[in-house]
C-alpha positions in Angstrom: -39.3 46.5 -59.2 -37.7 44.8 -56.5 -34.7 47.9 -57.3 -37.2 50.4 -56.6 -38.3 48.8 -53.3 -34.7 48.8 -52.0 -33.9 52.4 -53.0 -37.2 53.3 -51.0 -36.3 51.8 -47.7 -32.9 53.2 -47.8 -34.5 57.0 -48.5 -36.9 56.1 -45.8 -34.2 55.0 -43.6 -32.2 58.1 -43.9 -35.0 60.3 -42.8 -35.7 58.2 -39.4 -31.7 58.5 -39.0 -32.0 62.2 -39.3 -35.1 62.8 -37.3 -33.3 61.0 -34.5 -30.1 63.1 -34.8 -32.3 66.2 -35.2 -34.3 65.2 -31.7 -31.0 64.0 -30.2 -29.5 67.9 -31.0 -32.7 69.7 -29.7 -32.5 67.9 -26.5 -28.7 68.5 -26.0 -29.2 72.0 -26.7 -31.9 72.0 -24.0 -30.0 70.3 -21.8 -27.1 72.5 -21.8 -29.6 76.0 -21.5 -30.2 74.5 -18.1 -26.9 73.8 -16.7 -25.6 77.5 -17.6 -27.8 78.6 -14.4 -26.7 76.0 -12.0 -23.4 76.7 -13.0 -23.6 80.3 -11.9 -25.1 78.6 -9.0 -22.4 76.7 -7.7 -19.6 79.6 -8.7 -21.6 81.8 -6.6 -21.8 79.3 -4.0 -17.7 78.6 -4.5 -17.0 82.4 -4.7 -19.3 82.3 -1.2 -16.7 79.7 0.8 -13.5 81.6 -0.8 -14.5 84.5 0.8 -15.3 83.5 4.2 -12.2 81.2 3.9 -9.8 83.6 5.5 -12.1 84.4 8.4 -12.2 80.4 9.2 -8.1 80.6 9.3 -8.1 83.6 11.7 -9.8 81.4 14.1 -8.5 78.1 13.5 -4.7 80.5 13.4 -5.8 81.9 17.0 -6.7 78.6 18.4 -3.5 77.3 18.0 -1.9 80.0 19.0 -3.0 79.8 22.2 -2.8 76.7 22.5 1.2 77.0 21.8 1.1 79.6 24.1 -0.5 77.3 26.9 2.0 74.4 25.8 4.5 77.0 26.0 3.4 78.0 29.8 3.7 74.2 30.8 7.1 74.1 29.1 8.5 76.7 30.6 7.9 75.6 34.4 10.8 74.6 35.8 11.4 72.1 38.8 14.1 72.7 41.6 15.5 70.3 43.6 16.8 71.5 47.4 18.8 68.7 49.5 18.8 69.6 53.0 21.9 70.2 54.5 22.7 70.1 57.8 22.0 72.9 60.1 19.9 74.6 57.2 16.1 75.8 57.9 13.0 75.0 55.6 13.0 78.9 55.9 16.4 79.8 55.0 15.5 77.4 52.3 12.4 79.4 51.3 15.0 82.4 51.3 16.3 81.5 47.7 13.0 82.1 45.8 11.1 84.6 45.0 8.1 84.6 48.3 7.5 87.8 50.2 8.1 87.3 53.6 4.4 87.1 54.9 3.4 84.6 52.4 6.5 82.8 53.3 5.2 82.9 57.3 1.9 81.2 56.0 3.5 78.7 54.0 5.9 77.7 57.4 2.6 77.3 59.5 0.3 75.7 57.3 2.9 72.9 57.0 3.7 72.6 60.3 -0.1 71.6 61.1 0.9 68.3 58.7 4.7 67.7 59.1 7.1 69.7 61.7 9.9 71.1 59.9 12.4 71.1 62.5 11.9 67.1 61.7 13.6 68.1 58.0 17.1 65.6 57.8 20.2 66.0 56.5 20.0 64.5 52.7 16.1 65.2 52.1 15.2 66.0 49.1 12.6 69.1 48.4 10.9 69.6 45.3 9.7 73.5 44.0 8.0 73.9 40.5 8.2 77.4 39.7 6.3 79.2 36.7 7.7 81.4 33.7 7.1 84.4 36.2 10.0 82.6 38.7 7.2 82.3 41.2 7.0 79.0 43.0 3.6 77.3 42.3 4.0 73.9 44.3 6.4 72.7 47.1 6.5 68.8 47.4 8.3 67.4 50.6 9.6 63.9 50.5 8.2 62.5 54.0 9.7 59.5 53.3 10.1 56.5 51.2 6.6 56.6 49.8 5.4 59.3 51.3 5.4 63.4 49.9 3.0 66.0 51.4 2.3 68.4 48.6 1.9 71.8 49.1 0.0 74.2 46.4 0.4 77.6 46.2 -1.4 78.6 42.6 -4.0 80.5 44.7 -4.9 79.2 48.9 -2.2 77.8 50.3 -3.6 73.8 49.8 -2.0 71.0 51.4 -2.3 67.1 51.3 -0.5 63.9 52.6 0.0 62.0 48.8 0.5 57.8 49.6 2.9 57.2 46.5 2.0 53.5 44.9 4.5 50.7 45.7 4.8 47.2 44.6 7.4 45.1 46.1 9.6 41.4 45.2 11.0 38.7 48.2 14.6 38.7 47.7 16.6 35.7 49.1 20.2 35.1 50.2 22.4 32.7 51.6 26.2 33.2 52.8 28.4 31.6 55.3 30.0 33.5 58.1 33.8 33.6 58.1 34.6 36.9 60.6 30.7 37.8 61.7 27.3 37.7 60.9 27.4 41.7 60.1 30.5 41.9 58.4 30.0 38.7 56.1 26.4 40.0 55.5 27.6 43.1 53.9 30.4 41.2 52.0 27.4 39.4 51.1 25.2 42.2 49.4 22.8 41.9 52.6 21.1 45.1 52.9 22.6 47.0 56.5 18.9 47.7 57.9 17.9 43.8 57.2 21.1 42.4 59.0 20.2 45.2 62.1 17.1 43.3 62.1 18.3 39.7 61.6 20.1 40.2 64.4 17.6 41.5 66.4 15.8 38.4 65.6 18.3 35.9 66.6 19.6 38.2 69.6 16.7 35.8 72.0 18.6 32.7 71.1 22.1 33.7 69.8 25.0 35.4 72.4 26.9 36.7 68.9 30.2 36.3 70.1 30.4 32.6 71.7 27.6 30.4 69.8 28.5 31.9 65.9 31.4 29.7 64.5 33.5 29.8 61.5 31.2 28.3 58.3 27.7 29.2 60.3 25.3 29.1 57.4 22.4 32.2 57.3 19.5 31.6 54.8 17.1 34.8 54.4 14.5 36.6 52.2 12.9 39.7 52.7 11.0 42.1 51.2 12.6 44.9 48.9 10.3 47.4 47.9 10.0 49.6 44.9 8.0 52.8 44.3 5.6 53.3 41.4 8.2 55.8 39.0 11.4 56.3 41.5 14.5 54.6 41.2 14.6 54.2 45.0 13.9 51.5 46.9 13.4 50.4 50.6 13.5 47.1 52.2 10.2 45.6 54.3 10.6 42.9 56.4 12.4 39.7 56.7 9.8 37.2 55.4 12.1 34.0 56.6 15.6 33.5 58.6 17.6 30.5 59.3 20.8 29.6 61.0 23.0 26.5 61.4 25.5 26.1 63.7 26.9 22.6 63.1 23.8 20.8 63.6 21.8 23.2 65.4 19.0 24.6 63.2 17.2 28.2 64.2 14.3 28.8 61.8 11.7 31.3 62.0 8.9 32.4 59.9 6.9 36.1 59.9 3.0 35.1 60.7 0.4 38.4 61.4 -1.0 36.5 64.7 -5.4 36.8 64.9 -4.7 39.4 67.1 -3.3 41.5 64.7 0.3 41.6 65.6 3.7 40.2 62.9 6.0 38.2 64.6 7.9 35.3 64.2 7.5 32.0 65.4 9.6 28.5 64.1 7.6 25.3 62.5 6.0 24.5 65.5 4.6 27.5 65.8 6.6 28.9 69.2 7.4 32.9 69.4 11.1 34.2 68.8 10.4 36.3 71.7 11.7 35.6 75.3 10.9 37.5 78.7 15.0 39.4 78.4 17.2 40.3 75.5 20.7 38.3 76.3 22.3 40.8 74.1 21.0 44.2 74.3 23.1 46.0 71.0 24.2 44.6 68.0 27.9 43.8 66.5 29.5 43.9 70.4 32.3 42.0 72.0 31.8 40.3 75.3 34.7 41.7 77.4 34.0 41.0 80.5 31.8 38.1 81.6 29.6 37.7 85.1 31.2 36.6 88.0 34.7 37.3 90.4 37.1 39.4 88.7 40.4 41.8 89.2 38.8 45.1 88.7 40.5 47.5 86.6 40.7 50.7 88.3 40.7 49.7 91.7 42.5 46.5 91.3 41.0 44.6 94.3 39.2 41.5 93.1 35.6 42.0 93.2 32.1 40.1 92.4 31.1 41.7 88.9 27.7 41.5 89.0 26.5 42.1 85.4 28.2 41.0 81.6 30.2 44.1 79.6 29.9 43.9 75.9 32.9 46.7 74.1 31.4 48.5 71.2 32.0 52.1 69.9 30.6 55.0 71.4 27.2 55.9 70.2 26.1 52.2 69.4 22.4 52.0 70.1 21.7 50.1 73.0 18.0 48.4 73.2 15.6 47.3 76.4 15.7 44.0 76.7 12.3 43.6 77.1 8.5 45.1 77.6 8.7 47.2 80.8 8.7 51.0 82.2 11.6 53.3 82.6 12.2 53.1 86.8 15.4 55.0 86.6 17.4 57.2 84.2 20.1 59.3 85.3 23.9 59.4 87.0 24.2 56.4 89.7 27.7 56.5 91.3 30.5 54.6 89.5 27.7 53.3 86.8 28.1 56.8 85.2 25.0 57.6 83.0 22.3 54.3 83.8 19.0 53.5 83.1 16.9 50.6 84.7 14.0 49.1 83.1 11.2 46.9 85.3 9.7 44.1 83.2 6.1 43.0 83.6 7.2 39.8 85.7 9.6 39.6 88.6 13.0 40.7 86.1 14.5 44.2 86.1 17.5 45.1 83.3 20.0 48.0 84.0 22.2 49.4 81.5 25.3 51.5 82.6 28.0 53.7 81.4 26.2 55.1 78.5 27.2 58.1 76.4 23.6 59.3 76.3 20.0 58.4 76.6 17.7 58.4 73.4 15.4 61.3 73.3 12.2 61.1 75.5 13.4 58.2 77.6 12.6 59.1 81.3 11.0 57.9 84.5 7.3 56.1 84.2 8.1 56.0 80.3 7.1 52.7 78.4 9.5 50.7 76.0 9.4 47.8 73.9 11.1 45.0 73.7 14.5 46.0 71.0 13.2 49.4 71.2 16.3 51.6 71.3 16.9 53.9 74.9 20.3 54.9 74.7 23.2 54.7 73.0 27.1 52.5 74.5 29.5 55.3 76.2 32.4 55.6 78.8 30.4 57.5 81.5 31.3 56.9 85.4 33.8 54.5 86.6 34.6 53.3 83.0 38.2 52.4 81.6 37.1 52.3 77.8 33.6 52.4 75.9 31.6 49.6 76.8 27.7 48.5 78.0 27.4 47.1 81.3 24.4 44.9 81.0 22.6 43.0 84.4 19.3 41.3 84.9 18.2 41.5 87.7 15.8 38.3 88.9 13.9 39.5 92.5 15.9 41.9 93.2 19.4 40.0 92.7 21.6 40.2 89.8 22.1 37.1 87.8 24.1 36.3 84.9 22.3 36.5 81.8 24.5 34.4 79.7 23.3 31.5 81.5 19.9 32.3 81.9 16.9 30.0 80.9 14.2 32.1 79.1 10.6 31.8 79.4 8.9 32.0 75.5 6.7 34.1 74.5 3.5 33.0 72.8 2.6 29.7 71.1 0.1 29.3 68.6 -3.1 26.6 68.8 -6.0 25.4 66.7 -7.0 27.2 64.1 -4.3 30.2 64.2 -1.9 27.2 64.2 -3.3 25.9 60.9 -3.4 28.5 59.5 0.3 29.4 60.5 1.5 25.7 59.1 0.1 26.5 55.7 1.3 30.0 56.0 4.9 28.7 56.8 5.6 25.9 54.0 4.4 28.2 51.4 6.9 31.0 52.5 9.3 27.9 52.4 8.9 27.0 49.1 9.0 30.8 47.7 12.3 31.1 49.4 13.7 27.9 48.0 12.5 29.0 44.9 13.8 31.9 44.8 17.6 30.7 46.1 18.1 27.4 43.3 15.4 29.6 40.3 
């Protein structure tokens, strides 16, 4: 019996298996009816996107095309660069490139309303980027250090004054002077327009050729500036100077004043500046002082009236102080002469010069170390040589041993604010000499 029951269960077990498998197989077969369609569906779709495939690359193909060809255009411009020589024109310059002569005109006059080119020096650079055409699509003029005036020419003639970005670092410097303060500066790596200027500064206190000894120590920073991109560089101004002679200290510090003005004043706050320059060019040699003397043409002993410093001909000569021009011109045996009248009761005169600086005349103003001619051997003259005289109401004096009135000394606030201003310029310089 119990045989029979087993032999049952497996028949009926079969059968469930086999239904299953059969529902299984009629479901798969469904299944696989409907994905025939959706098949044909996406190879249509595929079929679809392979044609239209090439027209996608003709676009994307023509895009870059001109793209290259722009990148190409770019490429090929080409930058010139033009140093001025001397005696040559902006318009001879022009000349070389490929501008018809009435555009050429037009270019000329539209930069002359921002820069006059018969200003152009010896050793400036011009810049010309010209196109694949060889036509010139932008001039660029180096004004100075950081300064270019750019010139378009794609379509108007445009024109602006471009500020070019600077940063700058204090530099600072000691040496000792063996022959001079100029020639041991440049042994020294001192920049030539800082040591024009250090002497300047030192020209109120210092007579160069009898108060610098052998071992006189100079101490200096000053600015060296840098332009953004340019491998140039320029130098600003002396932030500190200091000179000892034995144990004589001159110090002085650059301070902007509340009135605007940079100058220099020492620790307790007194101006560099006197009323008259006691040396009136740099780098000369006293050769004949103030007082009686053998003169040298006529050879009758005679009062010389006036100090005569020997330098080379064409060394600048500067007004020893603030005043107006009251004289330029030949005067006698003083060859070419120009007399200045300060704003107190002092006169200068400067005689036997080669030339006068351009624009000096009668009623002009002048500056204090503002140049107005330049040494020469003009008049009654045996060599090339500055006769200098200050004149004191009305009479010649000796300036060697003249007592200076100073110029401005700072109080209160503008003191304070000086002090602090000082110490911390101190302390960047020390810094900078022992880092």
């Amino acid at each position: 019996m119990s045989l029979y029951i087993k032999n049952i269960s497996l028949i009926i077990f079969i059968i469930c298996g086999f239904l299953i498998f059969l529902v299984n197989a009629i479901e798969l077969i469904s299944n696989y009816k409907n994905i025939k369609p959706l098949k044909n569906i996406h190879l249509s779709q595929s079929t679809s996107d392979i044609k239209d495939t090439p027209n996608t690359n003709k676009v994307e193909k023509k895009d870059l095309i001109n793209n290259l060809s722009k990148n190409l255009k770019k490429v090929e411009n080409k930058e010139k660069i033009i140093i001025v020589k001397k005696d040559q024109t902006f318009s001879s310059i022009l000349d070389n490139f490929n501008i018809e002569n009435k555009k050429k005109f037009e270019i000329i006059n539209e930069i002359n309303s921002f820069f006059d080119l018969k200003e152009l020096k010896v050793n400036q650079k011009i810049f010309f980027l010209i196109n694949n055409k060889e036509e010139v699509e932008k001039i660029i003029l180096e004004l100075n250090f950081n300064t270019n005036l750019v010139v378009d020419l794609k379509s108007n003639i445009k024109i602006e004054k471009k500020e070019l970005e600077t940063f700058s670092e204090i530099k600072s410097q000691e040496y000792l002077i063996t022959n001079s303060l100029y020639a041991d500066g440049i042994k020294n790596n001192i920049p030539n327009q800082i040591l024009i200027k250090l002497i300047q500064l030192f020209s109120f206190d210092l007579d160069f050729q009898r108060d610098i000894q052998k071992n006189t120590k100079v101490s200096i920073s000053y600015e060296k500036i840098f332009v953004k991109n340019k491998s140039e560089y320029s130098f600003g101004d002396i932030e500190y100077a200091e000179i000892t002679i034995k144990k004589n200290t001159l110090e002085y510090f650059k301070f902007l004043t509340d009135d605007g003005f940079t100058d220099y004043f020492n620790r307790e706050g007194k101006n560099v500046k006197k009323s008259i320059l006691k040396t009136p060019l740099d780098g000369a040699r006293l050769s004949s002082s103030f007082g009686l003397r053998k003169h040298p043409i006529s050879g009758f002993n005679k009062m010389h009236k006036g100090v005569d410093f020997a330098a080379p001909i064409g060394t600048p000569v500067y007004a020893g102080g603030n005043g107006i021009i009251e004289m330029v011109g030949i005067n006698g045996g003083y060859g070419k002469y120009i007399k200045i009248r300060h704003n107190n009761e002092y006169k200068t005169a400067y005689a036997h010069l080669n030339s006068y600086r351009k624009g000096i005349s009668k009623g002009v103003r002048v500056n204090q170390g503002e140049v107005i001619g330049y040494v020469g051997s003009t008049g009654r003259s045996t060599g090339p040589h500055l006769h200098y005289e200050i004149i004191y109401q009305n009479k010649q004096i000796n300036p060697l041993k003249l007592k200076l009135p100073s110029g401005k000394i700072l109080k209160g606030e503008e003191l304070a604010r000086f002090e602090k201003n000082y110490k911390m310029i101190l302390s960047n310089h020390l810094h900078n000499l022992f880092e």
